[in-house]
N, C-alpha and C positions, 0 to 999 in steps of 0.2 A: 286532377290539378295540373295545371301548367303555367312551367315558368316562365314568365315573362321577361324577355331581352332587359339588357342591364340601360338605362336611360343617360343614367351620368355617375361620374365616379361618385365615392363619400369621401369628404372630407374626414381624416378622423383626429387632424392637432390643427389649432391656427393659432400664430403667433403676430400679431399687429401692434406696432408702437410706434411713436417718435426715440430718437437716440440722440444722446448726448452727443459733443465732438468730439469727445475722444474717446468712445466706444466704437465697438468692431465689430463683424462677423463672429469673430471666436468668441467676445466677449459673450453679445446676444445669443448664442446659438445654445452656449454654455456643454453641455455633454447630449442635448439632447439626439446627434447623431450617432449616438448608440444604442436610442432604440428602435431604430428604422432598418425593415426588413425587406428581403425580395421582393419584386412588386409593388414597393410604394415610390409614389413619384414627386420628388422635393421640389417645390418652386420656393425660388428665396429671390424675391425683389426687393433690390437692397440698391440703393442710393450709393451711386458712385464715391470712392475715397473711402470704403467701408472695410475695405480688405476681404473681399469674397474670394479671388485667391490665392491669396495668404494662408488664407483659413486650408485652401485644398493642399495647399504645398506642406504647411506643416501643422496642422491639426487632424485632419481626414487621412492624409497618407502617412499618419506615422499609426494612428489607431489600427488603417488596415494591415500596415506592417507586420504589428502586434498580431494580428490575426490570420498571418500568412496568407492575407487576400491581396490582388492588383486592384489597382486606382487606373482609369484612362479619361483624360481630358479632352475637349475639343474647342475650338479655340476658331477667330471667323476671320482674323488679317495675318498676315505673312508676319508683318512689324511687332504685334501683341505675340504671337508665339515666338519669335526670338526674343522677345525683352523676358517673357516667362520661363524660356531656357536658361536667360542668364539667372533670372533667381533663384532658378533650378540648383545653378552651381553652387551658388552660395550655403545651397541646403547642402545634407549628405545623400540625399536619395540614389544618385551615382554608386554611391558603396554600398550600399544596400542592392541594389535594383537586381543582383544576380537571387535573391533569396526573394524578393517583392518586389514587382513595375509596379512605377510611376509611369505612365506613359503618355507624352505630349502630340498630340495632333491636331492639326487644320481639318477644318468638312473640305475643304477641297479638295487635300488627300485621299479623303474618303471617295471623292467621286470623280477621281482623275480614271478609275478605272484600269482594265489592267492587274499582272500581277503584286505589283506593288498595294495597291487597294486591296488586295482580298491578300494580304498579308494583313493589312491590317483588320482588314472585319475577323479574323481569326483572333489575332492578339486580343482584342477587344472582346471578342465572344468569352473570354476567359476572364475579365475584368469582374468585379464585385460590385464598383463603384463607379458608376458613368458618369461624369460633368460635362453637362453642354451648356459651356459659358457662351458670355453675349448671346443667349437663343433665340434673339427678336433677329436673328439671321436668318431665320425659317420664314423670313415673313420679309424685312425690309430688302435681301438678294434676291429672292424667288421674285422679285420682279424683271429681273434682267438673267439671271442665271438659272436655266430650268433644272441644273443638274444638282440643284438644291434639295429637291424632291427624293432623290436618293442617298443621300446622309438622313436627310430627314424621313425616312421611311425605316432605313435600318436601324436606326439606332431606337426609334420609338416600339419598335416589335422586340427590343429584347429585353421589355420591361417584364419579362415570366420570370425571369432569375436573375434579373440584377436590382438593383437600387437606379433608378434613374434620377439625376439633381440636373434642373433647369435653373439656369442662373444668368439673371439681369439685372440692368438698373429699369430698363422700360420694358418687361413681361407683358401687361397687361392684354395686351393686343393679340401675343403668341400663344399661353396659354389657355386659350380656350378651344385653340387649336389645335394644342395636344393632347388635353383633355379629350378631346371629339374621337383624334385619332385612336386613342390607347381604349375606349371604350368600343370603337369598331372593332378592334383587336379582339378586347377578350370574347364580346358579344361571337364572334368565328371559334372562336375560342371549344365556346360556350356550344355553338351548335355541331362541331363538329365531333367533340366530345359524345354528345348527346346521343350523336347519330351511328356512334361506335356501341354504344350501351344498350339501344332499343332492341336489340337481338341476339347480349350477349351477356342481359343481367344477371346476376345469382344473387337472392337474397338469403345472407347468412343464416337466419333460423331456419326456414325450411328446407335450403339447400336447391330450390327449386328456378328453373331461370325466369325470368320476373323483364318485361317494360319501363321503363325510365318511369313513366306515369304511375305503374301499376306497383313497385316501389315506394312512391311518395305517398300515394293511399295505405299503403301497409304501415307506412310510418306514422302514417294522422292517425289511426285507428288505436296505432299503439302509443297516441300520447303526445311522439315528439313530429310536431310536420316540419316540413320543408318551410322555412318561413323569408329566408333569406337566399343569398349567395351563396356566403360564408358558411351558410347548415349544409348546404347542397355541397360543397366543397370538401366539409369537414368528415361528412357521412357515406359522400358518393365517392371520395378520391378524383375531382373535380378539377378545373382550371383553377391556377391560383385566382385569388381575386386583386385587381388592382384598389390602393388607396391615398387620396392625396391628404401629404402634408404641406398646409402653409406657415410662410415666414415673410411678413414683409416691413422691415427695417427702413426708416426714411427719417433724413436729419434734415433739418431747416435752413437753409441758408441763404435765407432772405434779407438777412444782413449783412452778409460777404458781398453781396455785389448792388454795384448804380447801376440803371439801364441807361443805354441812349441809343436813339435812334438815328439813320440815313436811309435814302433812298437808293444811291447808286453808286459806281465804284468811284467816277471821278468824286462824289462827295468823300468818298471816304479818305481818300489820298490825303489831303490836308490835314486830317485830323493826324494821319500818322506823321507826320513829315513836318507839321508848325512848331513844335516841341509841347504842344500844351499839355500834353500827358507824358507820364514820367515811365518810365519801367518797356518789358518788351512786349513785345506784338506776336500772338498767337491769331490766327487770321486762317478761317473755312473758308471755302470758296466754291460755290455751286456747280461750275465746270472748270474745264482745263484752259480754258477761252479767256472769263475771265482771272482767272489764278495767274495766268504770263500778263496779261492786262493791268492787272495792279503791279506787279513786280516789276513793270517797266515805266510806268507812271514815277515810283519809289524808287528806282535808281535816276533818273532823269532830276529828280530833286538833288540826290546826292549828301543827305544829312544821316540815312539810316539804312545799314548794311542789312539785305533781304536775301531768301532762299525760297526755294519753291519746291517742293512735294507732289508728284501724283504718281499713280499705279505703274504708269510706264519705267518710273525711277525704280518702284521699289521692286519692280520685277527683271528690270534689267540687272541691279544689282546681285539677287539670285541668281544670275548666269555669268557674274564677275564681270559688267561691263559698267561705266559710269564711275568709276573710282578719281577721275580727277574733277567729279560735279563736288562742287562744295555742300549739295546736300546730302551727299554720300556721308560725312563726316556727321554731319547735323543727325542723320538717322541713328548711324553707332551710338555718337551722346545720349538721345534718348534711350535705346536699347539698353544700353550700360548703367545708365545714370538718369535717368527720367531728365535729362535738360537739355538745352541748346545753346547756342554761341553765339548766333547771331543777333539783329536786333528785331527782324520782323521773321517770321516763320510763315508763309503761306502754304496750303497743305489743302488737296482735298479730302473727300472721306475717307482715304485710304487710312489716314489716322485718327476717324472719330470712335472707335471701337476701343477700351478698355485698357490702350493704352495710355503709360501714367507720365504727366509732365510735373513734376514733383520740385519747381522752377519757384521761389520765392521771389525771383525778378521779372516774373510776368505776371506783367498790373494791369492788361487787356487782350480784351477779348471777342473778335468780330465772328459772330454766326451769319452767315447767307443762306439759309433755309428755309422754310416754311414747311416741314415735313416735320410730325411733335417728336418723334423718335429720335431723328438726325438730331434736331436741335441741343435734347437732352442727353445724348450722348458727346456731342462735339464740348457741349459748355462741362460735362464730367468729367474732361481730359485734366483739366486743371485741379491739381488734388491741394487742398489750402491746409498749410502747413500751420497756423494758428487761428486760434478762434477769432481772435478779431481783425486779420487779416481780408482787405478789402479788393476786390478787382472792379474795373470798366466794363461793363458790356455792355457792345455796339451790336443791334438786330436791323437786320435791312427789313423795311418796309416793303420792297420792290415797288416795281409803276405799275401803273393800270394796263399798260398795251403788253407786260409780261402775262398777265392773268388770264387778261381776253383770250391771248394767243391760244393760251392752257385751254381754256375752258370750249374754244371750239374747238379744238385735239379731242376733248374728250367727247362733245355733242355729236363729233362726225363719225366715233369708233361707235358709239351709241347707236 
């Protein structure tokens, strides 16, 4: 008899519902993350505003507190790990953390390389409880960042002794991806074990050294075979086996919002700047091109005070430059406070990731995307504070000669 390479994980809980509005993570979860052990791998796709975590900051890390285990998070923008620092503070895990980490990190971190990095692959190798939030990072940066490949390489190998939790609003895409990978895994696993065994078995009743194959036959004979994994595991002192739990949580909120649509940025300009809608202007913008482009159209009007957002800001700020840009201030606000000041926010995706605008005075909403990920994350920034609270959303159509352009890009890399 021969076992056959493992094909796909088993699922062994799946939990799928709609949610209330004011139900959560912790609510849905209820205690069931106390029966999840080494080697099982948590996908929780859960509908932005859900409090996913929330749930890690004081549900997850006070249990493993309890339990004298570390917690380590990862996290995929510069702006969402400082706003989660700050409600770090708010908790107590600070006074604890000398007896149990909490410990907050970027993938960037992880793949900046260097001693600092393998500082942390260490702290981390000690962890119980791994969270790799927003983890559609594994998928939507590894198109422009290849150093992707390496956060997401280490952390999915150290699913033998920890808990791994994947955590999104939009998994759908990523998860099969890690599925793939962690079955490569064990499957090396699986043979490498094997091939240590084949010429160094003893089997207990005879005392005699025995074949990995010639073992399984002694055991059919006697009754109990090899039938699984898990037997092979439990009988041979085997690879753990991996197993997926699902959780996928998702509220309706097809009432919260009108759609409307534009084509291009001069149309959009009006709508901000006529007064016909009331409240502030949260506003994605597909490059940095157009982002200064609208913000200069919107000051030339002169009816509505704008800011502007992109990568260059948020990373200059990390090296303490930009402090007299006024979106310096606008960043802290949301860090501190989930809100802003001003009356239009333009921003590129540097902040459509997980960070929370927590803003009752933003009644619109402009996505420029066409990518379904981006979109569903930029429109989940907005977390709606009652149920029957309503926003704007404005979806750019684009033109025909944006697409064309695309689609010979891709026919000539073809």
């Amino acid at each position: 008899m021969q076992l056959e390479e493992m094909k796909q994980l088993s699922v062994i809980s799946s939990d799928v519902r709609k949610v209330a509005f004011d139900e959560t993570v912790a609510d849905l979860l209820g205690e069931d993350y106390k029966k999840w052990n080494t080697a099982d791998v948590i996908f929780i796709s859960a509908s932005t505003g859900l409090g996913k975590t929330y749930w890690v900051m004081n549900v997850l890390y006070e249990y493993a507190y309890n339990k004298g285990e570390n917690v380590a998070i990862f996290l995929n923008r510069r702006i969402l790990k400082d706003q989660v620092f700050e409600d770090a503070r708010m908790h107590e895990w600070r006074r604890n953390r000398d007896k149990v980490g909490l410990y907050i990190f970027s993938y960037q971190q992880l793949e900046a390389g260097g001693e600092s990095a393998e500082i942390i692959r260490n702290i981390v190798r000690g962890c119980r409880y791994i969270i790799c939030d927003e983890c559609h990072y594994f998928l939507s940066d590894a198109l422009f960042n290849p150093k992707v490949q390496e956060s997401f390489d280490f952390l999915t190998e150290l699913y033998y002794h920890t808990t791994l939790i994947f955590v999104s609003a939009t998994i759908e895409k990523v998860q099969e991806l890690i599925e793939k990978r962690i079955v490569d895994l064990y499957n090396q696993r699986f043979v490498d074990w094997k091939e240590r065994l084949d010429d160094e078995w003893w089997y207990k009743k005879s005392g005699k050294k025995r074949s990995l194959e010639e073992y399984i036959e002694i055991m059919e004979e006697n009754g109990a075979p090899f039938k699984t994994y898990e037997e092979c595991e439990i009988r041979g002192d085997g690879p753990t086996v991996p197993h997926v739990r699902l959780y996928d949580f998702r509220r309706n909120l097809k009432e919260n919002v009108r759609v409307h649509h534009f084509r291009m940025i001069v149309d959009l300009a009006p709508l901000i700047t006529n007064g016909q809608y009331f409240g502030k202007w949260l506003i994605f913008v597909a490059d940095k091109k157009s982002g200064k482009k609208l913000q200069e159209m919107i000051k030339e009007n002169g009816s509505k005070k704008s800011v502007y957002i992109d990568s260059d800001l948020v990373g200059g700020m990390a090296n303490g430059d930009g402090k007299d840009d006024p979106a310096y201030s606008e960043i802290r606000n949301i860090r501190k406070c989930g809100k802003f000041n001003c009356d239009v926010l333009i921003t590129t995706s540097v902040l459509d990731n997980g960070v929370n605008i927590k803003d009752p005075d933003v009644k619109n909403i402009v996505l420029i995307t066409d990518d379904e990920v981006e979109f569903k994350q930029m429109l989940g920034r907005k977390r709606f504070l009652a149920e029957d609270e309503v926003v704007e959303v404005f979806i750019s159509c684009g033109v025909r000669k944006d697409f064309v352009t695309r689609d010979r890009g891709y026919y000539n890399v073809y």
